[in-house]
N, CA, C and O of each residue as an XYZ file, in Angstrom:
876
protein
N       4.279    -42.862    -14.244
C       5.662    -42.375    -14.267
C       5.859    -41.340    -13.171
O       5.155    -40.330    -13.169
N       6.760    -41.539    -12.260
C       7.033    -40.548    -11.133
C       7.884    -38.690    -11.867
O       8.835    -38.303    -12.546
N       6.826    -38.208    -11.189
C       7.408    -36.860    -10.909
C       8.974    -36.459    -11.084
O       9.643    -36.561    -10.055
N       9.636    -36.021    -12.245
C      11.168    -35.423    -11.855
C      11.439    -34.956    -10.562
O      10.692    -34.192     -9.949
N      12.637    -35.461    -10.082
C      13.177    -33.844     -8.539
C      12.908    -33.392     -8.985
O      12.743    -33.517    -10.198
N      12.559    -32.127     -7.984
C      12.953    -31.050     -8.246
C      14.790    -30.341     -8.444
O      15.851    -30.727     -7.953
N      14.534    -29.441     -9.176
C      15.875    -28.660     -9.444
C      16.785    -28.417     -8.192
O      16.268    -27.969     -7.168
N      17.963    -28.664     -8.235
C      18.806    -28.977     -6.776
C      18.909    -27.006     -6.591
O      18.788    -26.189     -7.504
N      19.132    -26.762     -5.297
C      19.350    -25.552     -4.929
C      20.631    -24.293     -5.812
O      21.834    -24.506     -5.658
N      20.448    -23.829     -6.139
C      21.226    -22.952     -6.620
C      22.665    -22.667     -6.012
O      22.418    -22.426     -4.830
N      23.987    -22.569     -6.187
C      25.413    -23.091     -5.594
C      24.536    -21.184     -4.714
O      23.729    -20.315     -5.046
N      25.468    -21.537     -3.492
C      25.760    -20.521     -2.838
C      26.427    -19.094     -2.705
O      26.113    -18.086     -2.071
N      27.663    -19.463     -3.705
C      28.396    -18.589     -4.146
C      27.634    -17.710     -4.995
O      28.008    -16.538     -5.015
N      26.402    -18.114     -5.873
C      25.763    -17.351     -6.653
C      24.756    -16.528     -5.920
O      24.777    -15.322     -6.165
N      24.085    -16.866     -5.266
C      23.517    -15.892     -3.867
C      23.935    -15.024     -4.044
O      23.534    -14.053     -4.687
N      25.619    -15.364     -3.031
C      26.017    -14.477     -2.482
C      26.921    -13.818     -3.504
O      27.280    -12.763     -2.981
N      27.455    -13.925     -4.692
C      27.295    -13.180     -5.576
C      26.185    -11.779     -6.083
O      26.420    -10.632     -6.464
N      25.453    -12.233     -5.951
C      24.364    -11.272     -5.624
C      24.135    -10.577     -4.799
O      24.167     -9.358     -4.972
N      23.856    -11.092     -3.732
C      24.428    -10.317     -2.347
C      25.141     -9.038     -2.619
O      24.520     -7.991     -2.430
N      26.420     -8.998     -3.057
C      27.594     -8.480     -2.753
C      27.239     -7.631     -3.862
O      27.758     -6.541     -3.625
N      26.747     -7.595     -4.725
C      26.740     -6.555     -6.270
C      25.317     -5.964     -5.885
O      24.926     -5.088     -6.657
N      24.292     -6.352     -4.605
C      23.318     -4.961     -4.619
C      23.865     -5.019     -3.061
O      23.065     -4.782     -2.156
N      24.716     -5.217     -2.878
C      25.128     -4.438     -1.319
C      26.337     -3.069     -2.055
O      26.538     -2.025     -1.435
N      26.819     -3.283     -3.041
C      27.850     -2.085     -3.778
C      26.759     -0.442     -4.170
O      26.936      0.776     -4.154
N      25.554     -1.489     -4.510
C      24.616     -0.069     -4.733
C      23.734      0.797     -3.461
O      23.090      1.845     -3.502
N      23.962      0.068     -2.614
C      23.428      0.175     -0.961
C      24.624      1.333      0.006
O      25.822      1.566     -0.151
N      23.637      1.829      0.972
C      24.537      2.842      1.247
C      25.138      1.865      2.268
O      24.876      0.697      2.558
N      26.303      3.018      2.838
C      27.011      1.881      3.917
C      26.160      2.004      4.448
O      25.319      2.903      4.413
N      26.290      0.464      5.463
C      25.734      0.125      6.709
C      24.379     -0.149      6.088
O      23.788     -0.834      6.923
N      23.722      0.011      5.213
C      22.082     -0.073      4.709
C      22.022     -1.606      4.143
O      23.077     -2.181      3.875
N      21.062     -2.097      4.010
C      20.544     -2.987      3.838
C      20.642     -3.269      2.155
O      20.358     -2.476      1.257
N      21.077     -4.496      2.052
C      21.718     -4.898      0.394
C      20.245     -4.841     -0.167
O      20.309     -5.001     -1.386
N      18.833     -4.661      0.288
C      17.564     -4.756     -0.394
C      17.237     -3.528     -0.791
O      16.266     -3.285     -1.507
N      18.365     -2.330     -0.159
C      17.981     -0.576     -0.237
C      17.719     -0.157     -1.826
O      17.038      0.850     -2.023
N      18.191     -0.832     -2.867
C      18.273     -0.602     -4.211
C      17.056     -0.958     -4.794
O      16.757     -0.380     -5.840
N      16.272     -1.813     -4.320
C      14.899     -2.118     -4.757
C      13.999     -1.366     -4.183
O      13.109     -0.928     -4.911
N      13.990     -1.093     -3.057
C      12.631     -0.207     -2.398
C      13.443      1.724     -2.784
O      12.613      2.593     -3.053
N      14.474      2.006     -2.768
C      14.585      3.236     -3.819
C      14.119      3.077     -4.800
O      13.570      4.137     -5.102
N      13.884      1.866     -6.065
C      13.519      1.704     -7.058
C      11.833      2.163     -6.970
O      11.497      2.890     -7.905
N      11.210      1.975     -6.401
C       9.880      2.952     -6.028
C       9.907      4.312     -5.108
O       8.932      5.023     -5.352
N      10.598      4.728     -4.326
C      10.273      5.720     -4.265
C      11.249      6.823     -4.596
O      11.157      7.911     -4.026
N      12.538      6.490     -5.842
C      12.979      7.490     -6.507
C      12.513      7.705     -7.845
O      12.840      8.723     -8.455
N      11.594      6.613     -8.474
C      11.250      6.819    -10.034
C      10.086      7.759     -9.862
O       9.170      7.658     -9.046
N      10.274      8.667    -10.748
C       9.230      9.578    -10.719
C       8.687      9.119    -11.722
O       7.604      8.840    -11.208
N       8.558      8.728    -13.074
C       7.212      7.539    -13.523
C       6.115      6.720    -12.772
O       4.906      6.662    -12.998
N       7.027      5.973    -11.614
C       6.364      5.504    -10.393
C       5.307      6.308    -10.488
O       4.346      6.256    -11.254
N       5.670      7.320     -9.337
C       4.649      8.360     -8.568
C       4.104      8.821     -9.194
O       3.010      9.065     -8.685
N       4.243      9.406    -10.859
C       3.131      9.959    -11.416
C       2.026      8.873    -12.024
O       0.847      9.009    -12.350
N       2.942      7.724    -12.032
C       1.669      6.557    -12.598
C       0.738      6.428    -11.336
O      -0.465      6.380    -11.594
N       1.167      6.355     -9.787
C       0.593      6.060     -9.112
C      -0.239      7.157     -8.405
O      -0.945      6.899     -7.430
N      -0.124      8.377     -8.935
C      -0.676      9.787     -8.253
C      -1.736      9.769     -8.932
O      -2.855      9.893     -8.434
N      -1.417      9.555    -10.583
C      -2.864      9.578    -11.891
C      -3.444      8.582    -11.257
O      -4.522      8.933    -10.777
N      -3.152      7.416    -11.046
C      -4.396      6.388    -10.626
C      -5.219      7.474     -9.410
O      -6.235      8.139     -9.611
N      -4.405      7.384     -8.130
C      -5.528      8.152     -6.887
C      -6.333      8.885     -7.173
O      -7.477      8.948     -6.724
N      -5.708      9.702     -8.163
C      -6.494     10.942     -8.432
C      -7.876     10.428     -9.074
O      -9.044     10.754     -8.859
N      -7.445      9.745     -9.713
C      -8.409      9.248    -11.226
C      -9.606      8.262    -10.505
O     -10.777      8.451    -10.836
N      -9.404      7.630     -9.908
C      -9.913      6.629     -9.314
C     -10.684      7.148     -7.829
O     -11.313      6.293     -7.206
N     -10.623      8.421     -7.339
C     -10.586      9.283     -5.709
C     -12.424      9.004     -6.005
O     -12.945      8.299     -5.140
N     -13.208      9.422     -6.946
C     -13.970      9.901     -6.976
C     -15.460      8.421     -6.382
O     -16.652      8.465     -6.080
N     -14.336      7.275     -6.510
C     -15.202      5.881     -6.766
C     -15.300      5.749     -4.810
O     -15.749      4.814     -4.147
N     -14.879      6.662     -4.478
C     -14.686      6.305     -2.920
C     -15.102      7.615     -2.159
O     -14.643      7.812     -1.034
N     -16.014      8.572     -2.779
C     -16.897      9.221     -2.258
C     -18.008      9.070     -1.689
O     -18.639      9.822     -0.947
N     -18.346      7.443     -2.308
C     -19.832      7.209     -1.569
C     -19.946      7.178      0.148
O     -19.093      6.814      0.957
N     -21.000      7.575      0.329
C     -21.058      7.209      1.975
C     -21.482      6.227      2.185
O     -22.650      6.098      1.820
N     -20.900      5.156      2.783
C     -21.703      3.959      3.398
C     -22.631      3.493      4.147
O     -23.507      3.537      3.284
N     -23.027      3.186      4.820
C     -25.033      3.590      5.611
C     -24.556      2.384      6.630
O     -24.250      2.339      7.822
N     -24.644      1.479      5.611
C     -23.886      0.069      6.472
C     -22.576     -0.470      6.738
O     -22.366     -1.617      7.132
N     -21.673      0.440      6.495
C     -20.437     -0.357      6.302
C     -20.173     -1.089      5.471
O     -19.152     -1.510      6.013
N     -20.232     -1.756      4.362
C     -20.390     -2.423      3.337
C     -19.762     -1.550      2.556
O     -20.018     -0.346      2.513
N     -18.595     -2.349      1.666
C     -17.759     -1.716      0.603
C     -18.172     -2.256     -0.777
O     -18.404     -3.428     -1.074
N     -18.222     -1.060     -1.632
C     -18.992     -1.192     -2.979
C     -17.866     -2.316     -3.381
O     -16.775     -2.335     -2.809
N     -18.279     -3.412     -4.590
C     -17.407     -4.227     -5.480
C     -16.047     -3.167     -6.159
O     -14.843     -3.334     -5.964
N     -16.663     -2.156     -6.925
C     -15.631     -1.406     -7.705
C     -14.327     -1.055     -6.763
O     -13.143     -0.918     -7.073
N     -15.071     -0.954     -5.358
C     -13.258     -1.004     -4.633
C     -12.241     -2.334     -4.521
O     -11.023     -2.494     -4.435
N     -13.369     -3.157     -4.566
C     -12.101     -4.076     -4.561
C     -11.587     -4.548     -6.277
O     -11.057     -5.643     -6.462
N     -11.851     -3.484     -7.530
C     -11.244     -3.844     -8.795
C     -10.526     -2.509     -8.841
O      -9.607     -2.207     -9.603
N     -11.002     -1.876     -8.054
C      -9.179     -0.744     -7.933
C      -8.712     -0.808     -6.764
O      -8.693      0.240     -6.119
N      -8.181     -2.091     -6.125
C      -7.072     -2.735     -5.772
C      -6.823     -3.536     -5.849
O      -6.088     -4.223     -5.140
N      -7.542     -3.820     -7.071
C      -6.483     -5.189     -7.846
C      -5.432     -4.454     -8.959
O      -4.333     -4.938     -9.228
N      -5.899     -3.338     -9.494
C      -5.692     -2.398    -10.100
C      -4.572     -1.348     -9.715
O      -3.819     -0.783    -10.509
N      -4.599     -1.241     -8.731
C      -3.316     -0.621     -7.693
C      -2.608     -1.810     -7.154
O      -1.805     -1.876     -8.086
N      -2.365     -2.519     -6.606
C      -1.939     -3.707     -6.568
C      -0.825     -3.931     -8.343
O       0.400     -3.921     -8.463
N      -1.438     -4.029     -8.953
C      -0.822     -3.985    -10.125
C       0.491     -3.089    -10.645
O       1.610     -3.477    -10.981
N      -0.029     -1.849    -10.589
C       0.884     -0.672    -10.200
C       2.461     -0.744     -9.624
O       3.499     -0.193     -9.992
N       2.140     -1.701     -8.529
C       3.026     -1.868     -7.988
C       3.986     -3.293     -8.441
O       5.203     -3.475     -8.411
N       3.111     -3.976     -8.766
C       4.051     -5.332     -9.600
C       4.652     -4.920    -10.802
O       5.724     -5.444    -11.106
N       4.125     -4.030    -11.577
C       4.862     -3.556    -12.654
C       6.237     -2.784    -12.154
O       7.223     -3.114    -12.814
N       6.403     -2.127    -11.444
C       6.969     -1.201    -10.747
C       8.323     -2.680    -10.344
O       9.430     -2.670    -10.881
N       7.951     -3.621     -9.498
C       9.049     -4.138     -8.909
C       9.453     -4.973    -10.399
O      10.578     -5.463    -10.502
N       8.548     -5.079    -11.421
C       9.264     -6.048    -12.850
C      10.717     -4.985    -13.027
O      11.872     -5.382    -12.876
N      10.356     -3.732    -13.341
C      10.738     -2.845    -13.773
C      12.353     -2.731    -12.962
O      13.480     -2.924    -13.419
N      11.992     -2.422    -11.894
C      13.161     -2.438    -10.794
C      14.005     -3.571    -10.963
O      15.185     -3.302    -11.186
N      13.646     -4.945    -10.905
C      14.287     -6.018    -11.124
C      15.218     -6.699    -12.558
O      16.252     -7.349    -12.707
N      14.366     -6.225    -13.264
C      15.130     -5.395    -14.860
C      16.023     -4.837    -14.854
O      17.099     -5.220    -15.312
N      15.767     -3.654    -14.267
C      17.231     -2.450    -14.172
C      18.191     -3.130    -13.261
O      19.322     -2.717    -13.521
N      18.199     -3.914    -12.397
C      19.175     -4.610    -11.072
C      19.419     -5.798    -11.839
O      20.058     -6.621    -11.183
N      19.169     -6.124    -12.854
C      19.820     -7.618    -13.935
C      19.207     -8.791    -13.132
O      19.737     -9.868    -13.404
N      18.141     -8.849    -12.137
C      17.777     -9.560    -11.553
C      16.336    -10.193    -12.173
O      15.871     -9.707    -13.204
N      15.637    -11.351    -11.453
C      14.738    -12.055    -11.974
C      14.183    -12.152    -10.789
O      14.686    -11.776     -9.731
N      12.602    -12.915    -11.017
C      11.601    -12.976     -9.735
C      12.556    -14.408     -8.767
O      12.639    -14.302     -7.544
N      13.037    -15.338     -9.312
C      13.215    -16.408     -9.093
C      15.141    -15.882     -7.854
O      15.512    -16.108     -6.702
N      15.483    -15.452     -8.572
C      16.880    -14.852     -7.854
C      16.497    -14.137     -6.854
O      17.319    -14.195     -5.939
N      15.531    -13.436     -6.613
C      15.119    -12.245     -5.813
C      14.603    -13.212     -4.706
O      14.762    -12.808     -3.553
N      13.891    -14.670     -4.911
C      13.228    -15.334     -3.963
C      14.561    -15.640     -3.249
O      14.917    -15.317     -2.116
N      15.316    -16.464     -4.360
C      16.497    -17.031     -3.230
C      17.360    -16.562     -2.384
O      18.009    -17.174     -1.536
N      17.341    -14.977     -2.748
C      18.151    -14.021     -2.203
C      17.787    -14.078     -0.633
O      18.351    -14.227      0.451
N      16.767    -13.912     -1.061
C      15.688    -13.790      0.295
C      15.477    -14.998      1.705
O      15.332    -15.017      2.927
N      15.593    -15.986      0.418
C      15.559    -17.207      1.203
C      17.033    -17.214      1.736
O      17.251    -17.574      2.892
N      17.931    -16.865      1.000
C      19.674    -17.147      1.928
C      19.239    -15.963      3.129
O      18.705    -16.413      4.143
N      19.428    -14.656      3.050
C      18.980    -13.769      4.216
C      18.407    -14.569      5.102
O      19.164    -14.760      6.054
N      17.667    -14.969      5.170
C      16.743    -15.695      5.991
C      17.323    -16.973      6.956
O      17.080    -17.276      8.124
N      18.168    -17.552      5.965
C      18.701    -18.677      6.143
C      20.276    -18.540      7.355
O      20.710    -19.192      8.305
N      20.705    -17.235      6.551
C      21.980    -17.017      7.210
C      21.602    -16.164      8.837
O      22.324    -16.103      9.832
N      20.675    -15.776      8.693
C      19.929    -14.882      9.840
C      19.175    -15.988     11.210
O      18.822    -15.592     12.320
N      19.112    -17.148     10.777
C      18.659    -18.460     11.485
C      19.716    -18.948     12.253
O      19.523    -19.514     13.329
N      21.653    -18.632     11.409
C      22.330    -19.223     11.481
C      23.407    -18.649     12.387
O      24.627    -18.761     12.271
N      22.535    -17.863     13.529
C      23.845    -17.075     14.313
C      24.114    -15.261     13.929
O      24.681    -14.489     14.702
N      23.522    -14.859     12.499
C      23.372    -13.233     12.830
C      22.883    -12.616     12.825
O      21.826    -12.510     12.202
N      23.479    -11.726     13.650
C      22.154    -10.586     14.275
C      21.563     -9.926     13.626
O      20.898     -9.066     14.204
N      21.518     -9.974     12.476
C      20.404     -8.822     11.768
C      20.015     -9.636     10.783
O      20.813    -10.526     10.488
N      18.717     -9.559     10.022
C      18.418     -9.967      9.249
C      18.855     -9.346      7.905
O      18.501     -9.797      6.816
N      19.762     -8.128      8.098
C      19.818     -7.293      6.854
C      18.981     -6.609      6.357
O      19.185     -6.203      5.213
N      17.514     -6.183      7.186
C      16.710     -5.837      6.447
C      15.249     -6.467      5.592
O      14.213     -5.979      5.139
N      15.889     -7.865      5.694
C      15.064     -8.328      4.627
C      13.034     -8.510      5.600
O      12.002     -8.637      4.941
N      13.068     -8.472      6.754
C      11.520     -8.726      7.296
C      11.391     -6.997      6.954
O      10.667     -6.891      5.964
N      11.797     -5.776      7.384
C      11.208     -4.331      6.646
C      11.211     -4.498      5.001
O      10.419     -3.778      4.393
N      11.680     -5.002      4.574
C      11.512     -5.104      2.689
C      10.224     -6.045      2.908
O       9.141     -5.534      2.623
N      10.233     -7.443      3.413
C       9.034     -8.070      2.386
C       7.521     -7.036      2.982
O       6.628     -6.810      2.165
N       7.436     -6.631      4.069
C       6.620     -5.766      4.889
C       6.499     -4.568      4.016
O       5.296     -4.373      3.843
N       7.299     -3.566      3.311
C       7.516     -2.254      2.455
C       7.242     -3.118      1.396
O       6.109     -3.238      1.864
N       7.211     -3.834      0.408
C       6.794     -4.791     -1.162
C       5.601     -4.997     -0.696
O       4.949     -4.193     -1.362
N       4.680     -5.659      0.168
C       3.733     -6.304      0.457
C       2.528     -4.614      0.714
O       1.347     -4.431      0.416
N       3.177     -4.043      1.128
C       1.811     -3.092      1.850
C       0.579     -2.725      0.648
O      -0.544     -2.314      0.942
N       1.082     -2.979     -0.783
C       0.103     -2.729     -1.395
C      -0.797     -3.445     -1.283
O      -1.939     -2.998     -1.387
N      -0.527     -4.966     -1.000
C      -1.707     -5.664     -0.771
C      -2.300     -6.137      0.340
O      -2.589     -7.318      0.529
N      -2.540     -4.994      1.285
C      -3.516     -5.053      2.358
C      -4.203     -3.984      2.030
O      -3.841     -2.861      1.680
N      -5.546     -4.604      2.229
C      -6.694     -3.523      1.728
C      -6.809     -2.330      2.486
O      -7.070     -1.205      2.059
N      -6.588     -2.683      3.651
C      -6.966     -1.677      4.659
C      -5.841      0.129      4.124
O      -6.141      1.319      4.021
N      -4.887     -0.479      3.984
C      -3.512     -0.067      3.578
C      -4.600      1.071      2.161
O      -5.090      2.199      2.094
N      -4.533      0.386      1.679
C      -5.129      0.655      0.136
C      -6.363      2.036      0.677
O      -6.459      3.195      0.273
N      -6.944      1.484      1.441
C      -8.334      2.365      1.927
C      -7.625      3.638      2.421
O      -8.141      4.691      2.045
N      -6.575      3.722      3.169
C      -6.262      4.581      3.642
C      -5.528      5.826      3.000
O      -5.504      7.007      3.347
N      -4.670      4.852      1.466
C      -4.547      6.041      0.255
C      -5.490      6.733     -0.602
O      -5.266      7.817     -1.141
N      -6.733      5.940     -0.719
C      -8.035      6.516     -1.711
C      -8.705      7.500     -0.309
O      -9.344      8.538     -0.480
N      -8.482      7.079      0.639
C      -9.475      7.964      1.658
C      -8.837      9.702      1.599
O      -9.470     10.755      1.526
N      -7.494      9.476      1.657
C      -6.709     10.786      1.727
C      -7.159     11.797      0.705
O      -7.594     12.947      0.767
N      -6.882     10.905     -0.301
C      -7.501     11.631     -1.937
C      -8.743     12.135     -1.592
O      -8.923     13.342     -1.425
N      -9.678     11.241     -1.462
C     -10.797     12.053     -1.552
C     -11.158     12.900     -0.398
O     -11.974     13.811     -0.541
N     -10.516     12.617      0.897
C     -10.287     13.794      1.918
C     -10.054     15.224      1.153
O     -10.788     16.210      1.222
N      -8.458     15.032      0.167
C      -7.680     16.380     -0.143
C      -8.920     16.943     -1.216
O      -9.320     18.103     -1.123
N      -9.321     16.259     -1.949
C     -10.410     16.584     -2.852
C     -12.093     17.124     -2.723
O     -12.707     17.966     -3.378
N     -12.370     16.546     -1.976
C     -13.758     16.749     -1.288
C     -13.863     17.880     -0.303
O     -14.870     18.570     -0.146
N     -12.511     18.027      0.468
C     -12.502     19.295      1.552
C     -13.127     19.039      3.001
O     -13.273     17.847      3.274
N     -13.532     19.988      4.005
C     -13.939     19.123      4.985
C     -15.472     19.225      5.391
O     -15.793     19.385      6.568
N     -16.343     19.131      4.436
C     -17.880     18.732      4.672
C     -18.116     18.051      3.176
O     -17.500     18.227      2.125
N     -19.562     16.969      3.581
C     -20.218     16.522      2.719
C     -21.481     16.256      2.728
O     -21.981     15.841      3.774
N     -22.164     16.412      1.729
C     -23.817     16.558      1.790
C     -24.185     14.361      1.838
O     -23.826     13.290      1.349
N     -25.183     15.042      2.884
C     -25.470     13.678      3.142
C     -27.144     13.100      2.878
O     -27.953     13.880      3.381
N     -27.681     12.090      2.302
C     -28.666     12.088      1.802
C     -29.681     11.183      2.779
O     -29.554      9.961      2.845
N     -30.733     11.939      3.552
C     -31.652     11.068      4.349
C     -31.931     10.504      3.663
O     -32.236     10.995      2.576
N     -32.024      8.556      3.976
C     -32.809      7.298      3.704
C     -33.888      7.393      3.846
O     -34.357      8.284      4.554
N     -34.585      6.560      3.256
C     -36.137      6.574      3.249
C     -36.348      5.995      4.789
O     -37.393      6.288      5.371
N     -35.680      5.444      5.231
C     -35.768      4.591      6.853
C     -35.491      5.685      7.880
O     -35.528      5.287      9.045
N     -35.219      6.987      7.696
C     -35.081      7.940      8.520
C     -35.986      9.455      8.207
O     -36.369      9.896      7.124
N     -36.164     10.093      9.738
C     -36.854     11.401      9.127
C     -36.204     12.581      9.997
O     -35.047     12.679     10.407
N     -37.066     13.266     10.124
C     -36.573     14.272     10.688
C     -36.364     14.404     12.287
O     -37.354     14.710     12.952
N     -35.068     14.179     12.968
C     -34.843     14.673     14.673
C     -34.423     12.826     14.910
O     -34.166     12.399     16.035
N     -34.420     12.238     14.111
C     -34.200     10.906     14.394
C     -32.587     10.493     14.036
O     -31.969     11.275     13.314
N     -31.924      9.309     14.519
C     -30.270      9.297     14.467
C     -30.391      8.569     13.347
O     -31.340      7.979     12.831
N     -28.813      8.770     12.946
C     -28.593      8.772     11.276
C     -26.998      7.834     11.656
O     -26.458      8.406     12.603
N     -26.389      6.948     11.313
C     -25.094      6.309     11.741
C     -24.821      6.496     10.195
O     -25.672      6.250      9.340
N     -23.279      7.055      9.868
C     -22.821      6.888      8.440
C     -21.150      6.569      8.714
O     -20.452      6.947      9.655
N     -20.772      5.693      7.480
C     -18.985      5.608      7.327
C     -18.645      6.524      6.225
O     -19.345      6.447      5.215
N     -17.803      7.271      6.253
C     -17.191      7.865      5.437
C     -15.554      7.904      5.758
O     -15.132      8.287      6.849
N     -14.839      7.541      4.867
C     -13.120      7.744      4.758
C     -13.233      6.641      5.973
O     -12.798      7.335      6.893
N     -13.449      5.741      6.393
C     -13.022      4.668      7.368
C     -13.400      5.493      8.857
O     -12.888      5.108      9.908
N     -14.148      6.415      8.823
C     -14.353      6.634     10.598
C     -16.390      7.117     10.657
O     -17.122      7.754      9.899
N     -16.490      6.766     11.289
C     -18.082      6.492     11.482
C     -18.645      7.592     12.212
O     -18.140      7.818     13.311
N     -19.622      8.348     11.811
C     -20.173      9.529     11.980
C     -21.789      9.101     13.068
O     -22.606      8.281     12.651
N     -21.895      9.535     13.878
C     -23.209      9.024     14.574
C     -24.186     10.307     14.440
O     -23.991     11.057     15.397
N     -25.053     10.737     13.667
C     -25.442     12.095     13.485
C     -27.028     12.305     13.713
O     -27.626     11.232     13.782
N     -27.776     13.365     13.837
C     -29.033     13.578     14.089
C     -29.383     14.039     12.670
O     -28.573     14.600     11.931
N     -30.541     13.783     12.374
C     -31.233     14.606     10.973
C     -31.491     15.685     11.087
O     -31.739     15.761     12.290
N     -31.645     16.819     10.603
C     -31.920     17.562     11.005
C     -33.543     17.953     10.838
O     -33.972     17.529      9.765
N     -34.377     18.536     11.498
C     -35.755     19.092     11.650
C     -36.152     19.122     10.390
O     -37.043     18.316     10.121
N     -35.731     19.872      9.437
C     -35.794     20.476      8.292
C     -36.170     19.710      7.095
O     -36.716     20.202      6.108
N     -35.802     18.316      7.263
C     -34.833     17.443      6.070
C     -36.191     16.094      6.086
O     -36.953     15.792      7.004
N     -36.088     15.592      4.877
C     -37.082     14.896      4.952
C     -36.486     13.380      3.668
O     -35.842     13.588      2.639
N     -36.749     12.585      3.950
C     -36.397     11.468      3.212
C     -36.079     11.888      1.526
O     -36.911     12.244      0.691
N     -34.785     11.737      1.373
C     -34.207     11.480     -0.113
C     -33.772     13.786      0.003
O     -33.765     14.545     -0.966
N     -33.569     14.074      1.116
C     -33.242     15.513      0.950
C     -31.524     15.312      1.666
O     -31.046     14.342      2.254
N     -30.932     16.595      1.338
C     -29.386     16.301      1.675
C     -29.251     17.613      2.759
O     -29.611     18.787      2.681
N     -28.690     16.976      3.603
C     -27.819     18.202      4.680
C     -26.173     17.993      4.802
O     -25.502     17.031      4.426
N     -25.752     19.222      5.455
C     -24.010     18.926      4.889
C     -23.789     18.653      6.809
O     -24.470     18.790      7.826
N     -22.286     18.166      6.398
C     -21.885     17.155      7.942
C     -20.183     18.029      7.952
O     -19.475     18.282      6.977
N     -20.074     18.154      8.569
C     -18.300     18.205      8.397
C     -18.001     17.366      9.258
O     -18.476     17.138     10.371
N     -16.927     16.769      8.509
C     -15.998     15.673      8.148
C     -14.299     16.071      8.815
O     -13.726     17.160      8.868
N     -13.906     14.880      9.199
C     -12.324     15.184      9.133
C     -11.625     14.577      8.301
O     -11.581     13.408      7.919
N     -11.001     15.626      8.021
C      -9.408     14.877      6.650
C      -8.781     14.091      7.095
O      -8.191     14.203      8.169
N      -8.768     13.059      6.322
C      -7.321     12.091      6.974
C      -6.165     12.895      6.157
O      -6.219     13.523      5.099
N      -4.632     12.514      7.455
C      -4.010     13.401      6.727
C      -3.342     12.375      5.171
O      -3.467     11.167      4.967
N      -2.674     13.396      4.339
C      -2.240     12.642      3.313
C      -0.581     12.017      3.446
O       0.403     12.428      4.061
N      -0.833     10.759      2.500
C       0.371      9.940      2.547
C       1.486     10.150      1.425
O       1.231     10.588      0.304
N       2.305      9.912      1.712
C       3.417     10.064      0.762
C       4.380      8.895      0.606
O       4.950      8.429      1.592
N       4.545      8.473     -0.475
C       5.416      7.023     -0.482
C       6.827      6.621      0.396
O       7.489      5.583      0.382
N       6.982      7.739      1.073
C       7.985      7.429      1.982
C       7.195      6.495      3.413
O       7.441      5.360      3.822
N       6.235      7.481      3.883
C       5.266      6.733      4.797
C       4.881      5.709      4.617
O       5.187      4.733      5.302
N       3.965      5.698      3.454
C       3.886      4.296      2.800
C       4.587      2.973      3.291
O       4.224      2.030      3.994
N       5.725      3.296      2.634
C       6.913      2.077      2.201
C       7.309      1.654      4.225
O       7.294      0.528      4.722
N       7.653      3.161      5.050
C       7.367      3.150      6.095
C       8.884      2.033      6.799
O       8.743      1.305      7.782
N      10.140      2.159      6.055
C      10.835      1.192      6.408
C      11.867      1.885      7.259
O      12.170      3.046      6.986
N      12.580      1.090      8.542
C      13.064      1.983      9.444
C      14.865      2.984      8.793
O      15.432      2.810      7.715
N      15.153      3.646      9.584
C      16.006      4.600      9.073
C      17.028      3.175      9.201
O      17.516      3.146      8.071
N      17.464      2.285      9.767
C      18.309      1.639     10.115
C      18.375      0.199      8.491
O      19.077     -0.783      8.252
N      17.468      0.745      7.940
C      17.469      0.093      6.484
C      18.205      0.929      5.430
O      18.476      0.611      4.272
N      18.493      2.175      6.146
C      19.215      3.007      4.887
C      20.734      3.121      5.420
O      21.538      3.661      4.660
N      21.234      2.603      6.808
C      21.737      2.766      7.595
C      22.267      3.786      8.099
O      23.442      4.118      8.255
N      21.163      4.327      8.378
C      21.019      5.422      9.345
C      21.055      5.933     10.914
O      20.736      6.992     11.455
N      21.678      4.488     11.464
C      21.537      4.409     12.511
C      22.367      3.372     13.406
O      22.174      3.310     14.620
């Protein structure tokens, strides 16, 4: 028995129905998507759900790396942060009377009408780019690194390998930038000497999200 069609496209008018009722909550000139990406960085539930995770979680990303090689547990707190943030856009999409499925097509007309002769996309390539950043790891590394930057301060005791001794070079990763260091005289396999370190500076969900002023229309 063959496969049903699929479901015919949704009438247009309903789009753009949509359209027009989150372009009313949008500032002028801003982008009809401005009501969803405020939806993260004006809820302060957000930020404190997502500040308790960094914080809570800072300590799993103290290790120093020898080889470059990232422990497993980082990549189950960013699946974990990652999460954070899908709850966050359910939430948003709730309060806007909207659904995952409306939000696609929305996207897909933008897209469509932006193919079709105008000049702006409305915004919509800085939105899926600001929704998406949680899930690039690198992205991710660079919020746990801050934390444990602001937390740790700027030195850390570092522990000679049994493969190294004393006056001999030592290569370590810490916070994503690579330290090329000497042992010191003193120090002898499985003993610790301190290194200072630089802070990365810290991020704030505006940076983050990172979407241009001309999305709030600002410009």
């Amino acid at each position: 028995m063959a496969a049903p069609p699929p479901p015919p496209p949704p009438p247009e008018a309903d789009v753009e129905e949509l359209y027009e009722r989150l372009a009313f909550h949008a500032p002028v000139c801003g982008s009809c998507l401005e009501p969803l990406i405020s939806g993260f960085l004006q809820d302060p539930s957000f930020r404190r759900d997502l500040q308790a995770f960094i914080v809570a979680r800072a300590p799993e990303f103290l290790l120093v790396c020898e080889d470059g090689s990232h422990p497993h547990v980082w990549k189950t707190c960013h699946d974990e942060y990652r999460a954070i943030f899908e709850r966050q856009m359910q939430k948003i999409l709730h309060t806007l009377g909207m659904t995952d499925r409306e939000l696609t097509e929305l996207c897909q007309w933008l897209q469509k009408q932006n193919g079709h002769g105008f000049q702006y996309d409305d915004g919509l390539n800085a939105f899926l780019e600001a929704v998406t950043v949680c899930e690039i790891y690198d992205n991710f590394l660079a919020v746990m690194f801050a934390e444990v930057g602001r937390q740790a301060g700027d030195a850390i005791d570092v522990t000679v390998p049994e493969t190294s001794g004393p006056g001999q070079q030592l290569r370590i990763s810490y916070l994503g930038v690579v330290y090329d260091l000497v042992v010191p005289e003193t120090c002898v396999s499985g003993e610790t000497f301190s290194v200072s370190v630089t802070r990365p500076p810290n991020l704030d969900l505006v940076s983050l999200f990172n979407v241009p002023d001309s999305f709030y229309g600002l410009d």
